[in-house]
DSSP file (Angstrom, degrees, kcal/mol; ACC not computed):
  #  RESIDUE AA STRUCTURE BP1 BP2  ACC     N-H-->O    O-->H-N    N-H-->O    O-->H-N    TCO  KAPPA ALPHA  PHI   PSI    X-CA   Y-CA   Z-CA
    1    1 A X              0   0    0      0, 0.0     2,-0.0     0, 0.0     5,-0.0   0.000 360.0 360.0 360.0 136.8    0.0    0.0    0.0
    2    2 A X     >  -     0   0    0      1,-0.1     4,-1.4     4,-0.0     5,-0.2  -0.418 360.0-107.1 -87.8 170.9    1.5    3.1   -1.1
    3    3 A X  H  > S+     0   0    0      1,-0.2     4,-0.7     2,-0.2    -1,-0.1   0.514 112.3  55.2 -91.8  21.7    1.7    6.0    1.2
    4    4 A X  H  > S+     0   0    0      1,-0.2     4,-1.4     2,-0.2    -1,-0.2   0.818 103.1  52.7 -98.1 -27.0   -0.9    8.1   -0.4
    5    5 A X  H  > S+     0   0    0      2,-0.2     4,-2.2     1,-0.2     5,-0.2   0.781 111.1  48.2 -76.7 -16.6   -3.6    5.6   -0.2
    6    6 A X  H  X S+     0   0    0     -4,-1.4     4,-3.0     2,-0.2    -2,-0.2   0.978 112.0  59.0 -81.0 -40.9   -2.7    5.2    3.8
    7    7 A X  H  X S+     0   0    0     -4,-0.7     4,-1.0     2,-0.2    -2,-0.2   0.824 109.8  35.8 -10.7 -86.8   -2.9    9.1    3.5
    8    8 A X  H  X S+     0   0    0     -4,-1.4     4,-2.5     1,-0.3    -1,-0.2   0.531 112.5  60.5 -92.5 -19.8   -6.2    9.2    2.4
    9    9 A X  H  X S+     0   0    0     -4,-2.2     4,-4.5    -5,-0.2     5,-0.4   0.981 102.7  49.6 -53.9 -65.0   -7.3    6.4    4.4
   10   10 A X  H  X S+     0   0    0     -4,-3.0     4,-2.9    -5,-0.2    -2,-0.3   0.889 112.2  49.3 -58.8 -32.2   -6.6    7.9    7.6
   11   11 A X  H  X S+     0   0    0     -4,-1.0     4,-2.4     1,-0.2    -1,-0.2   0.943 110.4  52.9 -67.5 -38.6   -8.5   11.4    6.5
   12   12 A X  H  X S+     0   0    0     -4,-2.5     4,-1.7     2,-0.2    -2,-0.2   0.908 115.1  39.2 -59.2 -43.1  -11.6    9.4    5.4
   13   13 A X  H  X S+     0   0    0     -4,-4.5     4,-1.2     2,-0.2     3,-0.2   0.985 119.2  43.9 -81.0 -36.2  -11.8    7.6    8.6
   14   14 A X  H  X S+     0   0    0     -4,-2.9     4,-0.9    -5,-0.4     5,-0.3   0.882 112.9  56.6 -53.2 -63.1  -10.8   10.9   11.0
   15   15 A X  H  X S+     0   0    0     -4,-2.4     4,-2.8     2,-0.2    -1,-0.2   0.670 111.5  40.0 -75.9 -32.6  -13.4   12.7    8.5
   16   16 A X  H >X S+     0   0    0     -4,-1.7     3,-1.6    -3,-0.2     4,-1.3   0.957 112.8  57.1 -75.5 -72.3  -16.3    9.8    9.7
   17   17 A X  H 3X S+     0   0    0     -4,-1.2     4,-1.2     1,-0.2     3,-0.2   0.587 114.4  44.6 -30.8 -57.9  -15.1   10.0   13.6
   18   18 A X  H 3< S+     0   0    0     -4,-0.9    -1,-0.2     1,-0.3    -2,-0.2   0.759 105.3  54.3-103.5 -47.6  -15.8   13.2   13.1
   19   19 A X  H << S+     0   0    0     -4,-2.8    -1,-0.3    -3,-1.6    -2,-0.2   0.985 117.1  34.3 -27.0 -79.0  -18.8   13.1   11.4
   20   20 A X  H  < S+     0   0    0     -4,-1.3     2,-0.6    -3,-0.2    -2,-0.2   0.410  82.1 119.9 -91.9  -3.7  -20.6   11.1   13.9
   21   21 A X  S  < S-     0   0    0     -4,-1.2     3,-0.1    -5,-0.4    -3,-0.0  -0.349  74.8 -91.7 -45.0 103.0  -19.3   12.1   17.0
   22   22 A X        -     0   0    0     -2,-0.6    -1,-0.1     1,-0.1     5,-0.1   0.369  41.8-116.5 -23.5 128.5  -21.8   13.7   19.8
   23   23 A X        -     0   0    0      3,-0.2     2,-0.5    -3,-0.1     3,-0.4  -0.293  32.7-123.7 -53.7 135.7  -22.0   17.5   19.5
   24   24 A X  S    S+     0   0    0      1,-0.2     3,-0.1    -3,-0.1    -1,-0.1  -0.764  96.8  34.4-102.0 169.3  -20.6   18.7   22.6
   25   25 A X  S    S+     0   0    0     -2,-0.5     2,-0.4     1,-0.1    83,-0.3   0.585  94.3  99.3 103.5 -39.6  -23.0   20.7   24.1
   26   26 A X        -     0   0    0     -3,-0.4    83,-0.2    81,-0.1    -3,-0.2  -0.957  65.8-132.9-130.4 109.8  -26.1   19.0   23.1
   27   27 A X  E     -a  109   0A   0     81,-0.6    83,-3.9    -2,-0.4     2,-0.5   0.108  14.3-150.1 -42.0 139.9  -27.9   16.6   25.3
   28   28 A X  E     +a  110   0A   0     81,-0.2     2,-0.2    83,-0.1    83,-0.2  -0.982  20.1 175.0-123.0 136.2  -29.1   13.1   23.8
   29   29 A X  E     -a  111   0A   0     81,-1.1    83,-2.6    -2,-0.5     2,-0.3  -0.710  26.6-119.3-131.7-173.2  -32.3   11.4   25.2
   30   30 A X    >>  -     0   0    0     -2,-0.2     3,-1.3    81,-0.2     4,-1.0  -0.826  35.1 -96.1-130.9 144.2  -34.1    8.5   24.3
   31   31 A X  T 34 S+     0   0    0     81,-0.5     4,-0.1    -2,-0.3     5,-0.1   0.518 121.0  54.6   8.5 -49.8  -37.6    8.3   23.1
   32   32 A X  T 3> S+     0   0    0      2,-0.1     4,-2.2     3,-0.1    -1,-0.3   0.882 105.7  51.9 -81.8 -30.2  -39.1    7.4   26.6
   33   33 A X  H X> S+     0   0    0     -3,-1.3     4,-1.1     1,-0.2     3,-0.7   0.986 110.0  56.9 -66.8 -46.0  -37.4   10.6   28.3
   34   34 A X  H 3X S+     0   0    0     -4,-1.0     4,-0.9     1,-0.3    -1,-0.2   0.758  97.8  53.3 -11.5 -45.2  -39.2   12.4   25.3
   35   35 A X  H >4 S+     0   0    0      1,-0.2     3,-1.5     2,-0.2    -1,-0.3   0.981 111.3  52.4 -75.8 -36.5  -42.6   11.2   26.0
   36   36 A X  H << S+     0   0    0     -4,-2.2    -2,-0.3    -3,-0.7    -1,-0.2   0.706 114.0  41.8 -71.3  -3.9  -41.8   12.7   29.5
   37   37 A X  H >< S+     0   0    0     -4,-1.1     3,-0.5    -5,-0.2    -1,-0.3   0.392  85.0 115.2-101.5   6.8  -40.8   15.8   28.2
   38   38 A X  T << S+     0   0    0     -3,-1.5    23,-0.1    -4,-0.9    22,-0.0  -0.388  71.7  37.0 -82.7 135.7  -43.6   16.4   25.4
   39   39 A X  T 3   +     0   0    0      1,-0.3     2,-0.5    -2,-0.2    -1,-0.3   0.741  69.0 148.0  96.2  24.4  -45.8   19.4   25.9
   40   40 A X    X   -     0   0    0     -3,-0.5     3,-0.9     1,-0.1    -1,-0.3  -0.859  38.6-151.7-108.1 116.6  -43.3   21.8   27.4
   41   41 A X  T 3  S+     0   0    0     -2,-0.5    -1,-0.1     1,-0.3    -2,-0.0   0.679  96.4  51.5 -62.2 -26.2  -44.5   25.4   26.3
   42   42 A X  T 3  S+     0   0    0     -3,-0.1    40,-0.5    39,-0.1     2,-0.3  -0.061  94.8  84.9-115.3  56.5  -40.9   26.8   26.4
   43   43 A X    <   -     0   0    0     -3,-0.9     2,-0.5    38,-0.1    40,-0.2  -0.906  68.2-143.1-130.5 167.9  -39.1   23.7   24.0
   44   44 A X        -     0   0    0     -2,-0.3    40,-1.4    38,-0.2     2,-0.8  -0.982  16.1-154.0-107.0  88.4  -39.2   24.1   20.2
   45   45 A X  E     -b   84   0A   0     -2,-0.5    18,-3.0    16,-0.4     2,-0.4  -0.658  14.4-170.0 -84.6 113.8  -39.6   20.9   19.0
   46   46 A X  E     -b   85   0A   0     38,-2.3    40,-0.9    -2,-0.8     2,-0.4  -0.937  18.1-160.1-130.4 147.9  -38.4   20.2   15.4
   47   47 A X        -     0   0    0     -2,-0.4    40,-0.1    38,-0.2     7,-0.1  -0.853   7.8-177.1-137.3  71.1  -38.7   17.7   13.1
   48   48 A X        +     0   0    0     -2,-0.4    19,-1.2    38,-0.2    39,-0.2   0.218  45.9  99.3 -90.0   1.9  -36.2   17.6   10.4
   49   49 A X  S    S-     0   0    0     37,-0.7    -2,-0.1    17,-0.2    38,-0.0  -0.360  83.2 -46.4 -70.1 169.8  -37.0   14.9    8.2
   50   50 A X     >  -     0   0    0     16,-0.1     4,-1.2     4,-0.1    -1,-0.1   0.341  38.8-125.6 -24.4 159.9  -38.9   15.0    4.8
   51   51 A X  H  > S+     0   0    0      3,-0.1     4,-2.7     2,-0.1     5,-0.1   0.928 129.6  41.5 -67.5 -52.1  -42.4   17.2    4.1
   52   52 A X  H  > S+     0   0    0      2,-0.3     4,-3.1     1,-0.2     5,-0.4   0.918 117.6  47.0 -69.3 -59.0  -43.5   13.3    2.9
   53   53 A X  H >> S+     0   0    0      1,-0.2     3,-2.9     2,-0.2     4,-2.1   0.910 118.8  47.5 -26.8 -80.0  -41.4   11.6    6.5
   54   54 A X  H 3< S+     0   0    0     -4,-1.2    -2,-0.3     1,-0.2    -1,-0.2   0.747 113.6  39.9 -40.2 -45.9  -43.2   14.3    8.3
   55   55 A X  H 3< S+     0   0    0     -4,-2.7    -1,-0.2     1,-0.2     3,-0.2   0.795 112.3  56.0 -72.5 -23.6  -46.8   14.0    6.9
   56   56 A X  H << S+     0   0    0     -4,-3.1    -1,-0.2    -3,-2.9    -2,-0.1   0.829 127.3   1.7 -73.6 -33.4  -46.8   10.3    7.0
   57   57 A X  S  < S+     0   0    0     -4,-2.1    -1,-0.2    -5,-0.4     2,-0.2  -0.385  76.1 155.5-159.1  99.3  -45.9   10.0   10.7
   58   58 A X        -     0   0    0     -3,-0.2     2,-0.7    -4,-0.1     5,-0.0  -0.762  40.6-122.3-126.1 161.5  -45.3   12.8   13.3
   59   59 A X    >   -     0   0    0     -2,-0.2     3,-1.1     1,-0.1    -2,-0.0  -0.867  44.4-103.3-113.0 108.9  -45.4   13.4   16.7
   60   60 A X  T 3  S+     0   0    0     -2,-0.7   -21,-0.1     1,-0.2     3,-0.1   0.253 105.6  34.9 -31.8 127.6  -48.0   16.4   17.8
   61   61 A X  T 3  S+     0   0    0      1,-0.3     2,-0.4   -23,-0.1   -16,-0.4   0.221  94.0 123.0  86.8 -13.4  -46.2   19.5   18.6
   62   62 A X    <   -     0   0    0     -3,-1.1     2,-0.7   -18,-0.1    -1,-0.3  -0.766  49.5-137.0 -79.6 135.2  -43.4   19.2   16.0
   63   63 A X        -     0   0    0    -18,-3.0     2,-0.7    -2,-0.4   -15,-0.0  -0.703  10.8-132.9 -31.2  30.3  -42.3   21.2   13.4
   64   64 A X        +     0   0    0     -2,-0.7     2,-0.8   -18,-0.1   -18,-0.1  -0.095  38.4 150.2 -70.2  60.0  -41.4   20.3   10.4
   65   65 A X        -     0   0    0     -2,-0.7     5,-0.1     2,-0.0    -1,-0.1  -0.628  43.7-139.8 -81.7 111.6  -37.7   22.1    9.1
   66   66 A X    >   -     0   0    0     -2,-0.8     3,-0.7     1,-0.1   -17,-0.2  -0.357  30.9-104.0 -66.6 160.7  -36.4   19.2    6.5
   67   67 A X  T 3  S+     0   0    0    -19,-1.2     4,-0.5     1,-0.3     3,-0.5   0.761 118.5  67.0 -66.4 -38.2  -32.5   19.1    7.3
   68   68 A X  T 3  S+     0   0    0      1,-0.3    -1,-0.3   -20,-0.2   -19,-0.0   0.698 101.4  42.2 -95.0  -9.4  -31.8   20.8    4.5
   69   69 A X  S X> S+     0   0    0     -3,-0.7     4,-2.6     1,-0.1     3,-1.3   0.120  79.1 105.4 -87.0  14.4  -33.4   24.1    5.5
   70   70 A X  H 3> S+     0   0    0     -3,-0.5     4,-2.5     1,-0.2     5,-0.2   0.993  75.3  49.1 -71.7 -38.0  -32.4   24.4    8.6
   71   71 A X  H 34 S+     0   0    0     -4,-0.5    -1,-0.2     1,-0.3    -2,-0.1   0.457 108.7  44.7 -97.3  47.4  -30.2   26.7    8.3
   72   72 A X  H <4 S+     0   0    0     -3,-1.3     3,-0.4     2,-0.0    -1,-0.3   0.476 124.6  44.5-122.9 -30.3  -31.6   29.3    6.3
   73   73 A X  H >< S+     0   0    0     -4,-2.6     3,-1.0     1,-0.2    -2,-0.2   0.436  82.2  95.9 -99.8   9.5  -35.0   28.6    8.9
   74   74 A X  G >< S+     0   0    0     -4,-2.5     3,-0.9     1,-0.3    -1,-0.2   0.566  70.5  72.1 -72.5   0.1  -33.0   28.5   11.8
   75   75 A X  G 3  S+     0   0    0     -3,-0.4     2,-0.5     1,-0.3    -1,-0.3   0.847  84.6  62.6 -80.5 -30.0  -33.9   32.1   12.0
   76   76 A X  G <  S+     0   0    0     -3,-1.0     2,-0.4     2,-0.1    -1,-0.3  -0.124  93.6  72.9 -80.1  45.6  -37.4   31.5   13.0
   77   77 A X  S <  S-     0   0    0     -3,-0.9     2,-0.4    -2,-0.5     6,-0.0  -0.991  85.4-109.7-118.3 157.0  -36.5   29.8   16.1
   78   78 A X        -     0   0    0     -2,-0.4   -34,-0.1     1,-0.1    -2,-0.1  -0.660   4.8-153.4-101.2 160.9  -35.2   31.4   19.2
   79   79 A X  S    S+     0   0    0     -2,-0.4    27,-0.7     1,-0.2    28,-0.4   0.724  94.8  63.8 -84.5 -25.8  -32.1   31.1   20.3
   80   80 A X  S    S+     0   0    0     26,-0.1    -1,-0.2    25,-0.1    27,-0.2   0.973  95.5  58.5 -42.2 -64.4  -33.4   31.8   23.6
   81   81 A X  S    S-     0   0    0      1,-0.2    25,-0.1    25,-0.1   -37,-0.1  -0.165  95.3 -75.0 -82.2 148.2  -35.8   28.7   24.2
   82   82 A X        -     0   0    0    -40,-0.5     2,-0.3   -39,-0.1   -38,-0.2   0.029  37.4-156.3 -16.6 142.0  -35.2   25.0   24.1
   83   83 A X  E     - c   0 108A   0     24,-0.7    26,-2.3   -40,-0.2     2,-0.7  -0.848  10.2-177.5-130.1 101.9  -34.6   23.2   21.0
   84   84 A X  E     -bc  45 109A   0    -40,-1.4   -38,-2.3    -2,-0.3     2,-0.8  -0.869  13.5-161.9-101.6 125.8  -35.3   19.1   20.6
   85   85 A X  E     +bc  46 110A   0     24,-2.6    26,-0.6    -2,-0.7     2,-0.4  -0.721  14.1 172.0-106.5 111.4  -34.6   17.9   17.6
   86   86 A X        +     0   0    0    -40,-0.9   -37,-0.7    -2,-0.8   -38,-0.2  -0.683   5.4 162.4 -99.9 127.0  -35.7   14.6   16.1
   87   87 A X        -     0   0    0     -2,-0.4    28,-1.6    24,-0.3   -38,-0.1  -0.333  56.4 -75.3-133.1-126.7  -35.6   12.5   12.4
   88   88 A X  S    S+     0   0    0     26,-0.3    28,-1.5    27,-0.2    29,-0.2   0.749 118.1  11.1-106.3 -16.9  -36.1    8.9   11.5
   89   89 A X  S    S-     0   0    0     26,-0.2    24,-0.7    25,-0.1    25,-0.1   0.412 104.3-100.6-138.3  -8.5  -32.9    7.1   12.6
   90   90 A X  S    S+     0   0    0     23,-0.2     4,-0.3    22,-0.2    21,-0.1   0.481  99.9  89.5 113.1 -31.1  -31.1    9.6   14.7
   91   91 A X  S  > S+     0   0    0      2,-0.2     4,-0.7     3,-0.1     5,-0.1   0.835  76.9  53.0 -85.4 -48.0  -28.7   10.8   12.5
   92   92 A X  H  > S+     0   0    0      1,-0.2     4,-1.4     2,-0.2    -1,-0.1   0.861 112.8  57.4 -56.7 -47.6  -30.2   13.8   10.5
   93   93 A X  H  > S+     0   0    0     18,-0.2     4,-1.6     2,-0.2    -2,-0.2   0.829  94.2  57.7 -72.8 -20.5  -30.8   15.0   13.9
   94   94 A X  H >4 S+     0   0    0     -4,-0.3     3,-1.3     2,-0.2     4,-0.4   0.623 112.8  40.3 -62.1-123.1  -27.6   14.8   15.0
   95   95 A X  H >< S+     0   0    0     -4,-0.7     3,-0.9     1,-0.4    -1,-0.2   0.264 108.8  62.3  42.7 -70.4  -26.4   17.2   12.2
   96   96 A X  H >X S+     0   0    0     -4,-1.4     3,-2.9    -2,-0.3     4,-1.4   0.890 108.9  43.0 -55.1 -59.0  -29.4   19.2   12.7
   97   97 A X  T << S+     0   0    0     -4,-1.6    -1,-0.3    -3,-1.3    -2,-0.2   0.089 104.7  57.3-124.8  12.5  -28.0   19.6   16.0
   98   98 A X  T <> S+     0   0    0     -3,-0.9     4,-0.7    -4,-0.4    -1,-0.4   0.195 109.9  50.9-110.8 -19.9  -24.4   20.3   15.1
   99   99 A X  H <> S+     0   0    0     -3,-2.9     4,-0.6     2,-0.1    -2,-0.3   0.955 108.4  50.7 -97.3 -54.6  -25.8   23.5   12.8
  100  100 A X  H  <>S+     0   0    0     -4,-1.4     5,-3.5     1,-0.3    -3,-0.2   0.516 109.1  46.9-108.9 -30.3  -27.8   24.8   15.4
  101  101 A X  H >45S+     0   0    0      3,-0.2     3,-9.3     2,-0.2     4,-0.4   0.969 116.4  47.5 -58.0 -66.6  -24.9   24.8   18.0
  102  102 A X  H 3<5S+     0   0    0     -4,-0.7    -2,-0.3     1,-0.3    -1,-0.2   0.751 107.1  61.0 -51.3  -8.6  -22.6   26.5   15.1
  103  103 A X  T 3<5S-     0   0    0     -4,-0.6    -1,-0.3     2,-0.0    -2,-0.2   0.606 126.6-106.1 -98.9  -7.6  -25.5   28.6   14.8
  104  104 A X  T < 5 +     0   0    0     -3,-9.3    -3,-0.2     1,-0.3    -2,-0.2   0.564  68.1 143.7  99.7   3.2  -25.2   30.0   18.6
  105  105 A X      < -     0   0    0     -5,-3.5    -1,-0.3    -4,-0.4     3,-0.1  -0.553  30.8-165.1 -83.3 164.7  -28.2   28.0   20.3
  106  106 A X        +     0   0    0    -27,-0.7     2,-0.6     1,-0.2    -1,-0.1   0.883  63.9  41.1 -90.9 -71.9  -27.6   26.9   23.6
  107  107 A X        +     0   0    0    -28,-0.4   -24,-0.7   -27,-0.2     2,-0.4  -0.771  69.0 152.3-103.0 109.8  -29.9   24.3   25.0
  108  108 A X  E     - c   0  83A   0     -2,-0.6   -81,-0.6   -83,-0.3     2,-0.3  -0.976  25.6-160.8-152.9 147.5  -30.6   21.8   22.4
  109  109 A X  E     -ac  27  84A   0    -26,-2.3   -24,-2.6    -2,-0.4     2,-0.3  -0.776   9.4-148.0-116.2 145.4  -31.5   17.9   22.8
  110  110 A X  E     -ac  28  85A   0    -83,-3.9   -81,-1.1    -2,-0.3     2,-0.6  -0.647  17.4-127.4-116.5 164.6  -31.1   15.4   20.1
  111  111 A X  E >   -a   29   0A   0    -26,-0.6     3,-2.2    -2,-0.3   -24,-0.3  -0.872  25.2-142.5-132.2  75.6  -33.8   12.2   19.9
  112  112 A X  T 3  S+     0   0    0    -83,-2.6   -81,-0.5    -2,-0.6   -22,-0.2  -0.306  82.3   6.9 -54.1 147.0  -31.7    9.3   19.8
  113  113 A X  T 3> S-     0   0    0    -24,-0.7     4,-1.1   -83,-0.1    -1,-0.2   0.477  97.5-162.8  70.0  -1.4  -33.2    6.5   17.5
  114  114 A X  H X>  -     0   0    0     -3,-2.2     4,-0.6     2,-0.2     3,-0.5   0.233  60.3 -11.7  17.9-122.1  -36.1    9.1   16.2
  115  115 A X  H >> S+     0   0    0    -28,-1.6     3,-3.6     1,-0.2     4,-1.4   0.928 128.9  64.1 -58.3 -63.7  -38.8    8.1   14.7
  116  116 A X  H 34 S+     0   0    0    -28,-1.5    -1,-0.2     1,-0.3    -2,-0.2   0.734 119.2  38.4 -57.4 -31.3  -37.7    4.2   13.9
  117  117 A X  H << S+     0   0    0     -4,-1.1    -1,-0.3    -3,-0.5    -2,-0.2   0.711  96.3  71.8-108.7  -1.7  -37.8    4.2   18.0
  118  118 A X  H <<        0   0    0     -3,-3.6    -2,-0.2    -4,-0.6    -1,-0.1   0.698 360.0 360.0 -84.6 -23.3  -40.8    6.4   19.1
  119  119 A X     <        0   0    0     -4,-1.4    -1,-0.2     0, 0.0    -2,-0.1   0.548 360.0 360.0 -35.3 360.0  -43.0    3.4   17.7
């Protein structure tokens, strides 16, 4: 193996550690703490999956900002209040929740397992 392919190995794997790593910063719950937390007037709950995800199966009191607008709609939330963010597997929200930090929120919770686990 030459030493450009080891090269470019080791930046393709740092670049996935990096990828998928927790946000620091951003609180992860699970699905059951969720249900205990559902209804809270000062969280922003958003929902970053598909319009089609969203309309086929959502959970009342979420948003819908697909992943790929949040941050051009991350101005209509405040920066003040709570943020949870959820999508089907966990992952999208994680992202989600890695722009919204870079974006200057504070208190924001990720939905481990999303959707695929709220069943």
């Amino acid at each position: 193996m030459s030493t450009a392919n080891i090269v470019i190995i080791i930046l393709l794997l740092g670049f996935l550690i990096w990828r998928f790593l927790p946000v620091k910063g951003v609180r992860n719950i699970s699905t059951a703490e969720l249900k205990g937390e559902l209804g809270n007037k000062d969280v922003q709950y958003i929902d970053v999956r598909t319009p089609g995800e969203f309309k086929g199966n959502s959970i009342k009191g979420f948003k819908n900002i697909p992943l790929d607008q949040l941050s051009s709609k991350a101005s209509s939330l405040s920066k003040e209040k709570a943020v949870v963010v959820i999508c089907q597997s966990g992952m999208r929200s994680a992202r989600a929740a890695k722009i919204l930090k870079g974006l200057d929120f504070k208190n924001i919770t990720n939905v481990k397992g999303g959707m695929s686990a709220w069943r």
